[in-house]
N, C-alpha and C positions, 0 to 999 in steps of 0.2 A: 112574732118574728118569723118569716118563712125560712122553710128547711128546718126549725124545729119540732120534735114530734113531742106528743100531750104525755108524756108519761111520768111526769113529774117532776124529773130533771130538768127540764130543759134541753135535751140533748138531740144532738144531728146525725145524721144519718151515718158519718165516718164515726161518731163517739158509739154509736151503738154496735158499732163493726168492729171495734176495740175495746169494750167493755167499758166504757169511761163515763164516770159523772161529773159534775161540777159540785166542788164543796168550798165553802167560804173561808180565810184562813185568818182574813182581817178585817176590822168594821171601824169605819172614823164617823163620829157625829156631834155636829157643832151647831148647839143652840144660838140663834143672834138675841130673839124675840119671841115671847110667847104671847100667842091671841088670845084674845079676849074670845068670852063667850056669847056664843049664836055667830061668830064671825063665818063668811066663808073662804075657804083655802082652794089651793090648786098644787098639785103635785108633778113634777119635769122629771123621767126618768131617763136614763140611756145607759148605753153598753161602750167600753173603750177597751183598749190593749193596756193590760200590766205587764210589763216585761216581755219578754220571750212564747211563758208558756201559759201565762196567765190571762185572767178577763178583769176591768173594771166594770163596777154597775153603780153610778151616782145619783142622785136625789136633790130635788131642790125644793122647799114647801112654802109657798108665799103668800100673801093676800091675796084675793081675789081685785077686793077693791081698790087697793093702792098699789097693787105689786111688791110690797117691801117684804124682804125675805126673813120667815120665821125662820130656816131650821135646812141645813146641809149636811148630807152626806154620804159618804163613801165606803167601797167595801170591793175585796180582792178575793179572787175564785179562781183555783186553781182546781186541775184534773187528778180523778181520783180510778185510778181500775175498781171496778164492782163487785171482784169477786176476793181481788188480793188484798182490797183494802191500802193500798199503797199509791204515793203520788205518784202521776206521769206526767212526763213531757207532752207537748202539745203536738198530736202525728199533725203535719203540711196538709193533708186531706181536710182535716179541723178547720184550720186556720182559713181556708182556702174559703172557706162554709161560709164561718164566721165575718169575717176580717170588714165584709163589705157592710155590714152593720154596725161600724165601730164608727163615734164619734169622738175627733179631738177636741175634749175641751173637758173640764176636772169643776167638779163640786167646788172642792177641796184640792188647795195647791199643795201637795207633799211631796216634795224632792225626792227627800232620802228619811223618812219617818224615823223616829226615835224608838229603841226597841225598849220594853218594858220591862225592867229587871224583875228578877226572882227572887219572892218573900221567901222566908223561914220560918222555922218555929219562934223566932222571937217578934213575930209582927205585934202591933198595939193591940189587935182588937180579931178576934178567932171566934168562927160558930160552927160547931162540928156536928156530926150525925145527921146531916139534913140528906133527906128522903125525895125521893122526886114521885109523884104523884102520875097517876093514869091523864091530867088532864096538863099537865103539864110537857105530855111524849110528841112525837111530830107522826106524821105518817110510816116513818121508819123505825117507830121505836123507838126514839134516844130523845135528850131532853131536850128541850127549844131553846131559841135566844132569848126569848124572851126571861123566862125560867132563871138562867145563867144573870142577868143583870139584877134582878128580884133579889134573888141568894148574894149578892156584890153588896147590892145598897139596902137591904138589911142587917149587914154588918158594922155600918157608919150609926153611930150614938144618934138614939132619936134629939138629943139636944142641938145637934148640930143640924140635924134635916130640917128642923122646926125653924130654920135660921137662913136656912141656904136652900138653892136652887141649882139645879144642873144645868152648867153651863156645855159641856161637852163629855164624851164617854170614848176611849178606843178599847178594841177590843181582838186580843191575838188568841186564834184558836187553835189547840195543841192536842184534842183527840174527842170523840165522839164518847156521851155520857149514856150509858145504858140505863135503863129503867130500874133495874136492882143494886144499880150501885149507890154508896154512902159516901156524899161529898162534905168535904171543909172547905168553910170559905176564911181567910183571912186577907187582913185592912189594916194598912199602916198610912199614917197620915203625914203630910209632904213638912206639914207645918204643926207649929203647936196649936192643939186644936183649945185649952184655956185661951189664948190670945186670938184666936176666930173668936170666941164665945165673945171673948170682953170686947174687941172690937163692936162688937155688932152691939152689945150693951149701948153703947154710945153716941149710936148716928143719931143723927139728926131728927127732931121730931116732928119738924113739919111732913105732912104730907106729898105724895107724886102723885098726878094726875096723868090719869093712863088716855090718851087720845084713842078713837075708834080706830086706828092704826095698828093698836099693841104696843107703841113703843112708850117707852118711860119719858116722862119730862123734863124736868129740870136735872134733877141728880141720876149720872150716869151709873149703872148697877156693874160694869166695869173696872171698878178703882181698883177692888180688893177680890184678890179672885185666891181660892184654896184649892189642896189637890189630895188625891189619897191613890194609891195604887192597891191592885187587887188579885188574889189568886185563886181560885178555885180550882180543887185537887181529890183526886180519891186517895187511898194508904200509900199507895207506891207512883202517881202517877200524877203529872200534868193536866187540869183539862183547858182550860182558860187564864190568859193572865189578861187583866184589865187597869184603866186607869180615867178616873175623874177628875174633872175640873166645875167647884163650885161658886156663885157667885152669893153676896150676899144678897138676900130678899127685903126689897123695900114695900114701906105701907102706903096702901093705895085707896084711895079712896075722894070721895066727891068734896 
């Protein structure tokens, strides 16, 4: 992108004259289709306006050879000063930068997004003392997205993972994780997860035959979809609230 300079933010010439990075504060990701393997993919990136003082940055991951889309999504970047650590508004010299690189048109159609309530000590399911690791840090020293989702969906009962698939993740960021800090993650489920279990007991047992496509065949993996919401927290503080949405997992095979 021109007028951007290499320095790892992302940032333009007016952000660097006001101290300002870009930090992410929301991530929407919506699986349709997962490919099969040795397939080839192709990846559609771009930049849009979130509101006022904001940036969107969407994704779209398709087949190569059919076009049909595996996997959407979306994610909100707002300005941060560098040294105070504190959001800003977007200075007009920014925007002025920016704006002519923006494209209208969305991943993901989210009006007015659903905010993700705040668990408590009484969630279902708590894993406390987790450690973040040297390879786990980003260039700045704090933990990754990646890291942050791992600690989420190792909190969901392997019974139910062994059964289900991710059909979608959102994810609201509420403060940067330092490398010394001790996070808890708790996981409360939307639904009773015995009645996921037994459900799933029961489908059907013929086989889906998966086309060089990726998609499913006969039986839609759609019907029955579960959810669990997530928080990740140090002693006194917010870092992450998140929210999944599973599908059941069908047998595939020739």
């Amino acid at each position: 992108m021109s007028g951007l300079l290499s320095n790892g933010f992302g940032a333009t010439h007016g952000m660097m004259r006001n101290n300002l990075i870009w930090v992410v504060s929301r991530m929407h990701v919506q699986v349709d289709h997962y490919p099969i393997w040795g397939e080839v993919i192709e990846i559609d990136t771009w930049v849009g306006a979130s509101g006022k003082n904001g940036m969107r940055r969407d994704w779209v991951i398709r087949s190569q050879a059919s076009g049909s889309t595996y996997a959407r999504a979306t994610s909100t970047w707002v300005m941060m000063n560098e040294q105070t650590r504190r959001l800003s508004k977007m200075p007009d010299e920014v925007r002025d930068e920016i704006s002519p690189w923006f494209i209208q048109k969305q991943a993901i159609n989210e009006a007015v997004p659903d905010k993700i309530v705040k668990l408590d000590d009484k969630a279902k399911h708590v894993n406390s003392d987790l450690k973040p690791k040297r390879s786990d840090l980003d260039m700045n020293q704090h933990v990754n997205n990646v890291k942050y989702v791992r600690w989420m969906l190792e909190t969901i009962p392997d019974k139910f993972l062994e059964r289900h698939q991710l059909s979608s993740i959102i994810l609201e960021y509420r403060r940067e994780c330092g490398s010394s800090e001790v996070v808890q993650s708790l996981c409360q489920p939307d639904e009773d997860e015995s009645f996921a279990n037994g459900v799933q007991q029961n489908l059907p047992t013929n086989k889906v035959l998966v086309g060089g496509n990726g998609r499913l065949g006969s039986l839609d993996i759609n019907v029955l979809t579960y959810g669990y919401t997530h928080l990740l927290q140090t002693q006194n503080e917010e870092i992450v609230r998140g929210r999944t949405r599973w599908n059941r997992k069908i047998c595939t095979g020739l």
